[in-house]
Biopython code that builds the backbone (N, CA, C, O; Angstrom):
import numpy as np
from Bio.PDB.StructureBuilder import StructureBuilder

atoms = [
    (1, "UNK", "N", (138.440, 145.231, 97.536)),
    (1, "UNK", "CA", (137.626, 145.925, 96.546)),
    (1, "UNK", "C", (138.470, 146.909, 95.734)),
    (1, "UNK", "O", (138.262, 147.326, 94.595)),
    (2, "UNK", "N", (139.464, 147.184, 96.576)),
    (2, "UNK", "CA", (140.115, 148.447, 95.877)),
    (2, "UNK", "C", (140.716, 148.055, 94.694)),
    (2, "UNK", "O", (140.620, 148.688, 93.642)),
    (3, "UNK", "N", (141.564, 146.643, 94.896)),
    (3, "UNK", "CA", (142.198, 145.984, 93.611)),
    (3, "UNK", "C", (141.509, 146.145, 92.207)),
    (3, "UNK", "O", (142.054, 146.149, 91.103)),
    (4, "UNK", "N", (140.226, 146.272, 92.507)),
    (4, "UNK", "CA", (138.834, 145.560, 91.292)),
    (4, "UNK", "C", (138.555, 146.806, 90.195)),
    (4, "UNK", "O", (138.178, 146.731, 89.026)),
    (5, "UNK", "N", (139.002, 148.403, 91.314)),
    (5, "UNK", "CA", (138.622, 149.187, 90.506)),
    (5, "UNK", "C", (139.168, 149.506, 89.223)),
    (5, "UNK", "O", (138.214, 149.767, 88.491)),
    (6, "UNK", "N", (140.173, 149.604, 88.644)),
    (6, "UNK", "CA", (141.013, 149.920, 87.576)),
    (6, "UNK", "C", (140.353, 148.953, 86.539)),
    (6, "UNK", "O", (139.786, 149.419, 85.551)),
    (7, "UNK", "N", (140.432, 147.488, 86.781)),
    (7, "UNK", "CA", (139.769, 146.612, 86.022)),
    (7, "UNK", "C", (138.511, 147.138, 85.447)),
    (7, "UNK", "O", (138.372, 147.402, 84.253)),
    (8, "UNK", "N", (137.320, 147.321, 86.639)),
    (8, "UNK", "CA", (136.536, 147.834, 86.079)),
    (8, "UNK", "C", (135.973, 149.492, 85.487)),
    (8, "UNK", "O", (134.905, 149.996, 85.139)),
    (9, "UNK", "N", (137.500, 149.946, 85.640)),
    (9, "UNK", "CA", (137.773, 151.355, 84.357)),
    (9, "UNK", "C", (137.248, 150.936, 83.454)),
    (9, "UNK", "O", (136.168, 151.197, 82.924)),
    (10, "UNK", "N", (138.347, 149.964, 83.157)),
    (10, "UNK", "CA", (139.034, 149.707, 81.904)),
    (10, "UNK", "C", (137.920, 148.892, 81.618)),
    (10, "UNK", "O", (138.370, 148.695, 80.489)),
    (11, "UNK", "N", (136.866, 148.232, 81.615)),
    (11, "UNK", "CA", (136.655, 146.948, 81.083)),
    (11, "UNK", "C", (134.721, 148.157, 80.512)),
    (11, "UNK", "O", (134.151, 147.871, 79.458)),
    (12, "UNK", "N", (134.115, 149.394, 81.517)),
    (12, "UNK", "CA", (132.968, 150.084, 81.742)),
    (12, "UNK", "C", (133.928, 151.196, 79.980)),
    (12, "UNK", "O", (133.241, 151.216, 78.959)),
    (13, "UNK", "N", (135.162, 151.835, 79.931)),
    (13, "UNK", "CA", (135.401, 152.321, 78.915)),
    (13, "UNK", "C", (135.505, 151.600, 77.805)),
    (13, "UNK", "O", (135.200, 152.238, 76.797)),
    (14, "UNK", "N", (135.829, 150.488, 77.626)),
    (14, "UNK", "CA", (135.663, 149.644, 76.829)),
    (14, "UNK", "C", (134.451, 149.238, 76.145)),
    (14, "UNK", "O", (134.456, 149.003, 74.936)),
    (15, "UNK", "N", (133.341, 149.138, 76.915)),
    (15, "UNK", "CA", (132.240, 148.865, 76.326)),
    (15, "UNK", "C", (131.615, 150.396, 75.887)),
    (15, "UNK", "O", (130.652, 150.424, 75.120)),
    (16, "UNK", "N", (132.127, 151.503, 76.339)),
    (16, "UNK", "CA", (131.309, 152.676, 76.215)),
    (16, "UNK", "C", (131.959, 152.794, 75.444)),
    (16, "UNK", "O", (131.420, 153.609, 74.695)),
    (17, "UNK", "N", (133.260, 152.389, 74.880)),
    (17, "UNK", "CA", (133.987, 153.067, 73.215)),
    (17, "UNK", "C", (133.053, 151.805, 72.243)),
    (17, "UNK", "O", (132.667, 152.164, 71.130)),
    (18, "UNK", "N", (132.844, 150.883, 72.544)),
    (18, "UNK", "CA", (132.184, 149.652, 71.673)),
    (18, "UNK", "C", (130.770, 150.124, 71.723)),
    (18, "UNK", "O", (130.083, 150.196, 70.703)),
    (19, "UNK", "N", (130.364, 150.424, 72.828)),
    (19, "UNK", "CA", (128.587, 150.517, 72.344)),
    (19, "UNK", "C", (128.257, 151.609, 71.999)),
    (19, "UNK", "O", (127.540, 151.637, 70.998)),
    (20, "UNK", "N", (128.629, 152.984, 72.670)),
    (20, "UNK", "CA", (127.855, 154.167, 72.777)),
    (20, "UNK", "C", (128.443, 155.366, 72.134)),
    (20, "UNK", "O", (127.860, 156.448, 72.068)),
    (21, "UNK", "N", (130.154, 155.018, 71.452)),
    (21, "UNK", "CA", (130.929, 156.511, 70.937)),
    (21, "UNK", "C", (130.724, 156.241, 69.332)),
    (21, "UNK", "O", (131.153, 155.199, 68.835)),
    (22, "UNK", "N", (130.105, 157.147, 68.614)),
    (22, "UNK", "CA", (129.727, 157.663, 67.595)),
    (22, "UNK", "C", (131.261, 157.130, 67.031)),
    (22, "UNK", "O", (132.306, 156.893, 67.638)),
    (23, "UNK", "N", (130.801, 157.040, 65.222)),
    (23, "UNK", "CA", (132.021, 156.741, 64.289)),
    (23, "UNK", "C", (132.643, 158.521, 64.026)),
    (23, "UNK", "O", (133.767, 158.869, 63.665)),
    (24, "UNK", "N", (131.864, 159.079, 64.243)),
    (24, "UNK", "CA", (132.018, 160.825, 64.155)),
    (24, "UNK", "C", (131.732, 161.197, 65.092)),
    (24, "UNK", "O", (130.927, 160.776, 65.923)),
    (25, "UNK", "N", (132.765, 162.575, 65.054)),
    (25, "UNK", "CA", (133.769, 162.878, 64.757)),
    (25, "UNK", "C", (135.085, 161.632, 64.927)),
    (25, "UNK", "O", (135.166, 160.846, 65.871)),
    (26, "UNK", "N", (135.593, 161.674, 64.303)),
    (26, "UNK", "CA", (137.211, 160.396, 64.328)),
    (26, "UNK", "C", (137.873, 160.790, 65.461)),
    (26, "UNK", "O", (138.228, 159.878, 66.208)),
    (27, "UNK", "N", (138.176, 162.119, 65.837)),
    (27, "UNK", "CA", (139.313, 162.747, 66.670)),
    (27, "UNK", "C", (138.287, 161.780, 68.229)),
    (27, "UNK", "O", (138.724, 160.787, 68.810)),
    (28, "UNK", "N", (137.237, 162.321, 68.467)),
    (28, "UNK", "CA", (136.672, 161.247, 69.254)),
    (28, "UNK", "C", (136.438, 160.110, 69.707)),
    (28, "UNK", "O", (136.355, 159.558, 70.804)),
    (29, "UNK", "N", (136.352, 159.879, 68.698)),
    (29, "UNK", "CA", (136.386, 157.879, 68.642)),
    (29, "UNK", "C", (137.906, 157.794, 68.598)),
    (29, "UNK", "O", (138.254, 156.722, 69.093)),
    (30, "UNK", "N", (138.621, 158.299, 68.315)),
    (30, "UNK", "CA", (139.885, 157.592, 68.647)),
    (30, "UNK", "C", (140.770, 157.792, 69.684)),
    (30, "UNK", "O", (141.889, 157.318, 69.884)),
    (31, "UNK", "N", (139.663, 159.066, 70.717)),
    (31, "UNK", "CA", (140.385, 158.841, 71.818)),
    (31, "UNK", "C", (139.357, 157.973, 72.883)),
    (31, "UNK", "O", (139.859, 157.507, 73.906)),
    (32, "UNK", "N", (138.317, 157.831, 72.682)),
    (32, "UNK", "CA", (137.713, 156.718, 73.384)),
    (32, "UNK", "C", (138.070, 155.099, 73.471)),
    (32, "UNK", "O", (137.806, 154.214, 74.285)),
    (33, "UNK", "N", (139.156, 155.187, 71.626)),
    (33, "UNK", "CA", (139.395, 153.841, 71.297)),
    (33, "UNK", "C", (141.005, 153.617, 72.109)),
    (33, "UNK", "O", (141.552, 152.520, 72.221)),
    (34, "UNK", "N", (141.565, 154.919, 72.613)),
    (34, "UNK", "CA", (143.014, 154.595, 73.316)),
    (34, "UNK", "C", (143.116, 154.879, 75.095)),
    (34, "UNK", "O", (144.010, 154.671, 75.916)),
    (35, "UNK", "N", (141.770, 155.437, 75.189)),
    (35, "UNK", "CA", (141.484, 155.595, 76.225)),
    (35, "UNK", "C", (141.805, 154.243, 77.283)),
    (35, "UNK", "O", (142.605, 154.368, 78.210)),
    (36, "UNK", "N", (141.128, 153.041, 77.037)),
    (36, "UNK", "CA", (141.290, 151.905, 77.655)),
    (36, "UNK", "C", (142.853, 151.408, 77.494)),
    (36, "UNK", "O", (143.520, 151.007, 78.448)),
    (37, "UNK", "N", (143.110, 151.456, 76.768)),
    (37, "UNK", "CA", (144.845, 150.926, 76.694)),
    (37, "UNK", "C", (145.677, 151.404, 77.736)),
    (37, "UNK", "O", (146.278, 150.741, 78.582)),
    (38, "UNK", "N", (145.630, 153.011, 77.528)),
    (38, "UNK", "CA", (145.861, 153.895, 78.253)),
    (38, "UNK", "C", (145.860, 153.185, 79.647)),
    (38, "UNK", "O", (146.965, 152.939, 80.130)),
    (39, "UNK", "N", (144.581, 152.780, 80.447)),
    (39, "UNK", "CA", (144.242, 152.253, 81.428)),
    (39, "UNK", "C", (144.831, 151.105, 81.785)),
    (39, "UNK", "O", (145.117, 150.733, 82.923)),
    (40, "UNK", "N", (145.090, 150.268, 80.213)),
    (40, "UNK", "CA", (145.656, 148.703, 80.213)),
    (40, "UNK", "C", (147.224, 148.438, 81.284)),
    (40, "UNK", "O", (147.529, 147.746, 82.255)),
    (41, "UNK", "N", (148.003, 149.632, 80.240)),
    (41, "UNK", "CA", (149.312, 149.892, 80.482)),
    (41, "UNK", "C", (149.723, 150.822, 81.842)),
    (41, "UNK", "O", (150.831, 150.737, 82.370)),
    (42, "UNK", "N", (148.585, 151.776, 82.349)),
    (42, "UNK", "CA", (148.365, 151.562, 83.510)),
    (42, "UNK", "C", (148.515, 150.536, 84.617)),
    (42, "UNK", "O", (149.272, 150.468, 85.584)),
    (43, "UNK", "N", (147.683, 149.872, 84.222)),
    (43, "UNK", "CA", (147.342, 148.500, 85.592)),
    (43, "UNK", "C", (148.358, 147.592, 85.521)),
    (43, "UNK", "O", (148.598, 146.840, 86.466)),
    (44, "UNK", "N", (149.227, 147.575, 84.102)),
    (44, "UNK", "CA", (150.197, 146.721, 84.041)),
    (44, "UNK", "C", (151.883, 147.519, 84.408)),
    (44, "UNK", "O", (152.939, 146.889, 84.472)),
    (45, "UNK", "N", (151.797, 148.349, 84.516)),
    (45, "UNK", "CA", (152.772, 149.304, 85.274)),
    (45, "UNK", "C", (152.437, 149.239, 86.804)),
    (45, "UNK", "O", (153.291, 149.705, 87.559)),
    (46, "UNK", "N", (151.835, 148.964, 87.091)),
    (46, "UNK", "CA", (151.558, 149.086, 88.535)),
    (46, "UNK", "C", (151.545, 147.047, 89.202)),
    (46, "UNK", "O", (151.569, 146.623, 90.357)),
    (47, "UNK", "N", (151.502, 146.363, 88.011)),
    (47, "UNK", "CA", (151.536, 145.373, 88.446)),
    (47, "UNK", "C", (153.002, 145.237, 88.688)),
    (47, "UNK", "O", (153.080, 144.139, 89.240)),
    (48, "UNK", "N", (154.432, 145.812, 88.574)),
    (48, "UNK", "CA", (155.455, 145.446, 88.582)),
    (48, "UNK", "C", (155.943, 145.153, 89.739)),
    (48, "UNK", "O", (155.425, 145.858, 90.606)),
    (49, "UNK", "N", (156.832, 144.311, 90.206)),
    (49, "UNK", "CA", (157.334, 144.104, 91.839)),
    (49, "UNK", "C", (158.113, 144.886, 91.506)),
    (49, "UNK", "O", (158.558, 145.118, 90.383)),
    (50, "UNK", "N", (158.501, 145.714, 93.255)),
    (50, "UNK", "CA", (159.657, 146.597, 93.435)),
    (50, "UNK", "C", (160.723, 146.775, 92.521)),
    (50, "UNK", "O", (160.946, 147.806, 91.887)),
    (51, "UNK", "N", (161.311, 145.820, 92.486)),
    (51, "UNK", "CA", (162.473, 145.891, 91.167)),
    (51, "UNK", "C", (162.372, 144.667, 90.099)),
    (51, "UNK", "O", (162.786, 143.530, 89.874)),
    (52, "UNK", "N", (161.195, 146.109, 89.400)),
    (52, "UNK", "CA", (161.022, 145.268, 88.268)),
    (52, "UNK", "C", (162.702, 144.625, 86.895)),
    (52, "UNK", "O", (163.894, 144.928, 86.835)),
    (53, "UNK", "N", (161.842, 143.734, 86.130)),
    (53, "UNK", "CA", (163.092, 143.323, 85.068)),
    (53, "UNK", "C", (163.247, 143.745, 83.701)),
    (53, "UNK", "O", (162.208, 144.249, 83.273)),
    (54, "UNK", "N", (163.915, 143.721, 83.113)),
    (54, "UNK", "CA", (163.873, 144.201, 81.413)),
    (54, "UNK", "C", (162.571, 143.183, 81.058)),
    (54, "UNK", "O", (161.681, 143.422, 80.241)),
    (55, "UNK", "N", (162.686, 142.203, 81.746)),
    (55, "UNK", "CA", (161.061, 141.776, 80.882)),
    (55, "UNK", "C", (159.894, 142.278, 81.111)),
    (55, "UNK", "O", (158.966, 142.195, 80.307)),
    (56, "UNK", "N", (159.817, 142.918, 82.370)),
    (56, "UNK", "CA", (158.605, 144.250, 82.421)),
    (56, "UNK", "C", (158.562, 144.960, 81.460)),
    (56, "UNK", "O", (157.722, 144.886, 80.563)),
    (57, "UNK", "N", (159.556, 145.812, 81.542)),
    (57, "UNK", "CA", (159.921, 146.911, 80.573)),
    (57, "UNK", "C", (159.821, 146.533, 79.210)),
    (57, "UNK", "O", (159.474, 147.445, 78.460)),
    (58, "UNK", "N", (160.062, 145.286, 78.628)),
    (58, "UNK", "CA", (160.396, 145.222, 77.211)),
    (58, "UNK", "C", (158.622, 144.351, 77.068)),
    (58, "UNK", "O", (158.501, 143.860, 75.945)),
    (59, "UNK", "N", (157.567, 144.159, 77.826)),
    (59, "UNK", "CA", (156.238, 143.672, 77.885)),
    (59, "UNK", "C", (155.442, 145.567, 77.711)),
    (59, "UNK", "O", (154.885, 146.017, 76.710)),
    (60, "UNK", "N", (155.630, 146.140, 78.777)),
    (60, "UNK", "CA", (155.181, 147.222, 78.934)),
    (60, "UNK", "C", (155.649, 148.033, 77.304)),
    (60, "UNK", "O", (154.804, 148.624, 76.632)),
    (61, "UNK", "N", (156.848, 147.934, 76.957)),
    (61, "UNK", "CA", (156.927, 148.436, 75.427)),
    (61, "UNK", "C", (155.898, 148.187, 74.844)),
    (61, "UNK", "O", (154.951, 148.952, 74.658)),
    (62, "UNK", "N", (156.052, 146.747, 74.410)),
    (62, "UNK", "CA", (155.444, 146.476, 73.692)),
    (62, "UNK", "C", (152.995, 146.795, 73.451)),
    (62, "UNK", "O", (152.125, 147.088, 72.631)),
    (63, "UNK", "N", (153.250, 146.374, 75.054)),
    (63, "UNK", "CA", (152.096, 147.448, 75.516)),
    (63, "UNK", "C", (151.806, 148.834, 74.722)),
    (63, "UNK", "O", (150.682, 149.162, 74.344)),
    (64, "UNK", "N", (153.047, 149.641, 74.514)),
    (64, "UNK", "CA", (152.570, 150.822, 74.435)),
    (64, "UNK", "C", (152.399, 151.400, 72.838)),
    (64, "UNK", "O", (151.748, 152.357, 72.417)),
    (65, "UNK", "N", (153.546, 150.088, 71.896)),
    (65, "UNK", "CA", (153.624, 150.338, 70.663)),
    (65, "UNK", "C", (152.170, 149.927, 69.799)),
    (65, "UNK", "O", (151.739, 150.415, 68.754)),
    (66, "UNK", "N", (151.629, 148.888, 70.623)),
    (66, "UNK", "CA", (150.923, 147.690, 70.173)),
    (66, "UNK", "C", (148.970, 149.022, 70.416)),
    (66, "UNK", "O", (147.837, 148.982, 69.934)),
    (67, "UNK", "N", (149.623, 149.820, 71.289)),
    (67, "UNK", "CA", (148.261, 151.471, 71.440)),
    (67, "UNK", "C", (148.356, 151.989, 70.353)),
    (67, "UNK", "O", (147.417, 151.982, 69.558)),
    (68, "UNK", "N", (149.505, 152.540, 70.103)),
    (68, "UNK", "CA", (150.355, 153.482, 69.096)),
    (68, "UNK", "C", (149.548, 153.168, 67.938)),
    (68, "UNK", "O", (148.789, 153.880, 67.280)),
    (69, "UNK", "N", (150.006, 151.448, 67.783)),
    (69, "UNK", "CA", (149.229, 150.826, 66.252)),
    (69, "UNK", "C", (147.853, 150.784, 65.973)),
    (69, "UNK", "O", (147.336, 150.824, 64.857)),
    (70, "UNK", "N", (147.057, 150.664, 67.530)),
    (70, "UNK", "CA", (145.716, 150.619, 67.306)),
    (70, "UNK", "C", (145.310, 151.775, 67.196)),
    (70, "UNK", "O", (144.190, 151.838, 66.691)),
    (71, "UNK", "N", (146.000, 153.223, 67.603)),
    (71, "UNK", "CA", (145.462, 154.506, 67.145)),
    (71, "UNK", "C", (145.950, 155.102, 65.738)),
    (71, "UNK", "O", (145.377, 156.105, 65.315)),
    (72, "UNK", "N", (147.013, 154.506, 64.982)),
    (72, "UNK", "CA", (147.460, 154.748, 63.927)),
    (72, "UNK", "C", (146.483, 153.836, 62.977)),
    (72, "UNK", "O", (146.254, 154.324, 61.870)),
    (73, "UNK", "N", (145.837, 152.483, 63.294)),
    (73, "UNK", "CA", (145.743, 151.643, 62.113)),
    (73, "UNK", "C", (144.654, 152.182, 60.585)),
    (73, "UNK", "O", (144.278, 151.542, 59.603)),
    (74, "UNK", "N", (144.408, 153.803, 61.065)),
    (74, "UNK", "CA", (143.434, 154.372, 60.018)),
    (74, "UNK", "C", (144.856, 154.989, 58.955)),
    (74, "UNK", "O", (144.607, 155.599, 57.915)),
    (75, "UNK", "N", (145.909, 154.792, 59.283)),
    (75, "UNK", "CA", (146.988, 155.036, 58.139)),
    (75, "UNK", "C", (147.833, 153.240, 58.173)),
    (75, "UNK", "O", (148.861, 152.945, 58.784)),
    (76, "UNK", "N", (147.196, 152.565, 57.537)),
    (76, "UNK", "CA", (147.341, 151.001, 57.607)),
    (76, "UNK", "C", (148.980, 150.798, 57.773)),
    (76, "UNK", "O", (149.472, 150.001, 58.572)),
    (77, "UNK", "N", (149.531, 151.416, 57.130)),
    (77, "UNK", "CA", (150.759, 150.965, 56.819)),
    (77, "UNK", "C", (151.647, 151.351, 58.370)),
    (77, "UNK", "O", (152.370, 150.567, 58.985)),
    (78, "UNK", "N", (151.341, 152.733, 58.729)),
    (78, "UNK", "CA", (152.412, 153.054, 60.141)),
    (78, "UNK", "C", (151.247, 152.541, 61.283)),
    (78, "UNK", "O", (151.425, 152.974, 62.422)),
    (79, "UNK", "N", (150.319, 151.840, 61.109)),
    (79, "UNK", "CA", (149.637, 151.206, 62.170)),
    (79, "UNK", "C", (150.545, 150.038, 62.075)),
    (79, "UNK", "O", (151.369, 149.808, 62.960)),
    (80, "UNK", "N", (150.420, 149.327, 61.068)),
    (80, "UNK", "CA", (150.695, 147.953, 61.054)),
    (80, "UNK", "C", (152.395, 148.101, 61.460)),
    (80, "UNK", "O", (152.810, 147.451, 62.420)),
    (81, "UNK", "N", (153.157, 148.815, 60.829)),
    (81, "UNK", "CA", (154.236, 149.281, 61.675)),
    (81, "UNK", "C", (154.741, 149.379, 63.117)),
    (81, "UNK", "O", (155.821, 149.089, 63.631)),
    (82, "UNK", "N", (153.797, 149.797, 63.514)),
    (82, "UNK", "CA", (153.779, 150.201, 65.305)),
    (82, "UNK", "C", (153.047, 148.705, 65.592)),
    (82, "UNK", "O", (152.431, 149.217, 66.527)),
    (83, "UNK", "N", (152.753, 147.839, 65.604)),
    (83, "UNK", "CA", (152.271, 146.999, 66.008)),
    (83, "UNK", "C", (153.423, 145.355, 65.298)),
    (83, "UNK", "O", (153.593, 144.228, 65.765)),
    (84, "UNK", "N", (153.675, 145.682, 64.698)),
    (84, "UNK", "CA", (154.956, 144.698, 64.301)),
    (84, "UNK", "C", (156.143, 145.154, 65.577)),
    (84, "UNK", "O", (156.432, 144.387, 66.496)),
    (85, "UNK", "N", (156.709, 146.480, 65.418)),
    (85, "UNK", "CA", (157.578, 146.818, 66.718)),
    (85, "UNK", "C", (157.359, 146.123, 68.231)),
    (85, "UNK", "O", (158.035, 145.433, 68.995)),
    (86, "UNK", "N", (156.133, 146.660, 68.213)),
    (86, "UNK", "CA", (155.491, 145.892, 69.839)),
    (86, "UNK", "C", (155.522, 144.324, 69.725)),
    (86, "UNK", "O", (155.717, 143.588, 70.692)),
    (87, "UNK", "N", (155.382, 144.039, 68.873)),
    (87, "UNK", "CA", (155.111, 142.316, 68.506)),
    (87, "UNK", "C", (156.724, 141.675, 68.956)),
    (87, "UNK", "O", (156.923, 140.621, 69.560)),
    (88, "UNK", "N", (157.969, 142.844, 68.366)),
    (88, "UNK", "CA", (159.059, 142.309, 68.552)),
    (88, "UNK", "C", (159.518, 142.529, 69.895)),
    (88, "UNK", "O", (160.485, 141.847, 70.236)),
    (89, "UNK", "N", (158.987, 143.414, 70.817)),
    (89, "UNK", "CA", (158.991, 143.890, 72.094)),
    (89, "UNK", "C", (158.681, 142.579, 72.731)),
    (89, "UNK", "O", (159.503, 142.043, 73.474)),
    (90, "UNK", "N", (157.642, 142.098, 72.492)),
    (90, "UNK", "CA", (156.760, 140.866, 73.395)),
    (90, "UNK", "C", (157.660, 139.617, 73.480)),
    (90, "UNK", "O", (157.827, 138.957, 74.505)),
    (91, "UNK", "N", (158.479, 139.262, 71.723)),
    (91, "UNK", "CA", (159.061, 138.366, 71.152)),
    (91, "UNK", "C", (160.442, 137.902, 72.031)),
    (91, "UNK", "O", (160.935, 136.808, 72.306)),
    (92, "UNK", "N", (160.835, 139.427, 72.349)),
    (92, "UNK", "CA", (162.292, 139.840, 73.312)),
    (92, "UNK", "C", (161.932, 139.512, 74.701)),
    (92, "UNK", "O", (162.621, 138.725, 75.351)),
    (93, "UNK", "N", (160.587, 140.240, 75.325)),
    (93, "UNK", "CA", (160.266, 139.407, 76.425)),
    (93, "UNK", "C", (159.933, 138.204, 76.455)),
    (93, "UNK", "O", (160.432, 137.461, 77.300)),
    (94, "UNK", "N", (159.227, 137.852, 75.751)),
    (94, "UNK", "CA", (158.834, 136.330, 76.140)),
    (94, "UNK", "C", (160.005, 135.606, 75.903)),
    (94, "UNK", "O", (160.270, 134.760, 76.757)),
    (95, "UNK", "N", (160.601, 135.696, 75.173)),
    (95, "UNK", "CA", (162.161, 134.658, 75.026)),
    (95, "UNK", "C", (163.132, 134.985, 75.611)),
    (95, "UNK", "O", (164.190, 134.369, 75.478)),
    (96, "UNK", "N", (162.977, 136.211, 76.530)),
    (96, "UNK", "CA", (163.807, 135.804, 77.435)),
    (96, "UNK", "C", (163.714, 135.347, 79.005)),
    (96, "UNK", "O", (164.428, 135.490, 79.997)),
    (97, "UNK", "N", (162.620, 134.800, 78.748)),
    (97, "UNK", "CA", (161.946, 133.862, 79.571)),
    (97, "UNK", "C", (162.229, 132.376, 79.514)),
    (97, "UNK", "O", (162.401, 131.530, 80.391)),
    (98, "UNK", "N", (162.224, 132.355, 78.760)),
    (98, "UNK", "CA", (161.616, 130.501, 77.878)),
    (98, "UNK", "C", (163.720, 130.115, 78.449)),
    (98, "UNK", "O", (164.850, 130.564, 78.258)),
    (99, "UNK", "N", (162.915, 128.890, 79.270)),
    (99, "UNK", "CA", (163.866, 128.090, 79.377)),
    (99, "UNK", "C", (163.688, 126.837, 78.860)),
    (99, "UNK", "O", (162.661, 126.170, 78.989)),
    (100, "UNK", "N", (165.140, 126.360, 78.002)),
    (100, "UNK", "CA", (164.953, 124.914, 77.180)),
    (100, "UNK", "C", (164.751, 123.740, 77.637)),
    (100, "UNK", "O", (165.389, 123.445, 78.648)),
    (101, "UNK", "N", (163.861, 122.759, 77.077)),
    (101, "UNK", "CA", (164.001, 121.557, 77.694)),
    (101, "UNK", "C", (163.374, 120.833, 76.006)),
    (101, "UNK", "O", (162.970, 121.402, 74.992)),
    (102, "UNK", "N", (163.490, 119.846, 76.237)),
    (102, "UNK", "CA", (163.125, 119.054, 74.727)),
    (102, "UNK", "C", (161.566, 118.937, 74.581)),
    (102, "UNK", "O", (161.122, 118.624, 73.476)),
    (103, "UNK", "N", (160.564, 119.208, 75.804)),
    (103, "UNK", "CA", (159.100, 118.734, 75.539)),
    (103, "UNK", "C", (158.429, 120.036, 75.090)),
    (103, "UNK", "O", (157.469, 120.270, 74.356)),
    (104, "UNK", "N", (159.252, 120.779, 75.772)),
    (104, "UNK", "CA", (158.865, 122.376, 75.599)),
    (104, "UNK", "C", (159.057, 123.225, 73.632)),
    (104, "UNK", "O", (158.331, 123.999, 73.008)),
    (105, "UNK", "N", (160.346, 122.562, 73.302)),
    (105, "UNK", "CA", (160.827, 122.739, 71.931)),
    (105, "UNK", "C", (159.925, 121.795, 71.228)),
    (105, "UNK", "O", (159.844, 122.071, 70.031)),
    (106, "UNK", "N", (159.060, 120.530, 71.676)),
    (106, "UNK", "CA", (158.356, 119.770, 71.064)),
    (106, "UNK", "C", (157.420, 120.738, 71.159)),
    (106, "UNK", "O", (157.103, 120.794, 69.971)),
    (107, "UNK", "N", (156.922, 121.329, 71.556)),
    (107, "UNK", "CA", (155.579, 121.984, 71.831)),
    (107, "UNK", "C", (154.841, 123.160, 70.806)),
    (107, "UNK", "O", (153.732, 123.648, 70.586)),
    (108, "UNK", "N", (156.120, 123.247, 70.389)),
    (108, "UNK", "CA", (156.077, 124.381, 69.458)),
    (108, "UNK", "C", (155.902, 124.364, 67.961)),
    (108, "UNK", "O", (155.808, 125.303, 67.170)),
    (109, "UNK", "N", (155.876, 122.780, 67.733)),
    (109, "UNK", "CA", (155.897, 122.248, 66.500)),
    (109, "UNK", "C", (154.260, 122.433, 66.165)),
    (109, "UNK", "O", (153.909, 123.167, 65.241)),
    (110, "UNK", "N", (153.405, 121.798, 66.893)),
    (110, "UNK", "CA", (151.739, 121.801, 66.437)),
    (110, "UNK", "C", (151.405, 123.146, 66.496)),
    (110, "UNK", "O", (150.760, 123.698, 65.604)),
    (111, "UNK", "N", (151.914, 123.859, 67.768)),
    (111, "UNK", "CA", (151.502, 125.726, 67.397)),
    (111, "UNK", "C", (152.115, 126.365, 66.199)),
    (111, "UNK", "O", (151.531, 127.279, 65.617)),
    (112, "UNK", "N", (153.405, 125.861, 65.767)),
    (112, "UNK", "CA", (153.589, 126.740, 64.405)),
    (112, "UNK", "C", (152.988, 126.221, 63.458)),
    (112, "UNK", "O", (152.617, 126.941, 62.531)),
    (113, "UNK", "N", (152.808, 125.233, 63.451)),
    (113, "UNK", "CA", (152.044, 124.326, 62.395)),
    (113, "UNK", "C", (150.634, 124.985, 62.046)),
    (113, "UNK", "O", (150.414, 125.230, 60.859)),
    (114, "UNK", "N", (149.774, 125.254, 62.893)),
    (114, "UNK", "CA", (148.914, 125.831, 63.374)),
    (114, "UNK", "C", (148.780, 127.361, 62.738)),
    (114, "UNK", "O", (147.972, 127.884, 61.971)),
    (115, "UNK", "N", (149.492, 127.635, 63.154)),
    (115, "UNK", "CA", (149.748, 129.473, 62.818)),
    (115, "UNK", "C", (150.123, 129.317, 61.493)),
    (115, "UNK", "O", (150.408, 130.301, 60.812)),
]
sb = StructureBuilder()
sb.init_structure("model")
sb.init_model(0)
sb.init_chain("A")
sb.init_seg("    ")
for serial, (resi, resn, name, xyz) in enumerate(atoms, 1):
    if name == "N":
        sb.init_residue(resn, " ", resi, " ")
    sb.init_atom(name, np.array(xyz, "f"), 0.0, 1.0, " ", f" {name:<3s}", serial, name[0])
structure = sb.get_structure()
């Protein structure tokens, strides 16, 4: 049970910043709106094994830039900023993951296509 609780922080603040926190005052709503992240990057810091890797760390960045942007995005431009950074955070982790093989490099053709 104990595992479950953080989840359901995060998932009970979430709906209370979506259903029940006023658009006013802003200073409010926008800490109700980073509140859960907050929690996100939490649970995902704690998910790390003992010795975690730069791909924790460079996931968890990106985690934290990708907050940054969602509490900035009322100044569009340094939101969208902080959330391009984190994007390249994720880009660095996830590829340095990805090991090559030819079905895998096929795979990527209908998703970019796509996007």
């Amino acid at each position: 049970m104990k595992r479950y609780v953080l989840p359901l922080i995060i998932l009970i603040m979430s709906l209370l910043y979506i259903f029940f926190i006023p658009s006013e005052p802003l200073l409010v709503k926008l800490l109700f709106k980073l509140i859960p992240m907050w929690l996100i990057i939490l649970f995902a810091y704690r998910q790390f094994p003992p010795h975690a890797s730069k791909v924790h760390y460079l996931l968890l960045s990106g985690l934290f830039f990708c907050m940054i942007g969602d509490g900035t995005l009322i100044w569009f431009v340094v939101g969208l900023t902080a959330f391009l950074i984190g994007h390249l955070f994720y880009t660095a982790g996830f590829l340095g993951q990805w090991r090559y093989s030819l079905p895998r490099l096929l795979s990527i053709i209908p998703i970019a296509a796509y996007s």
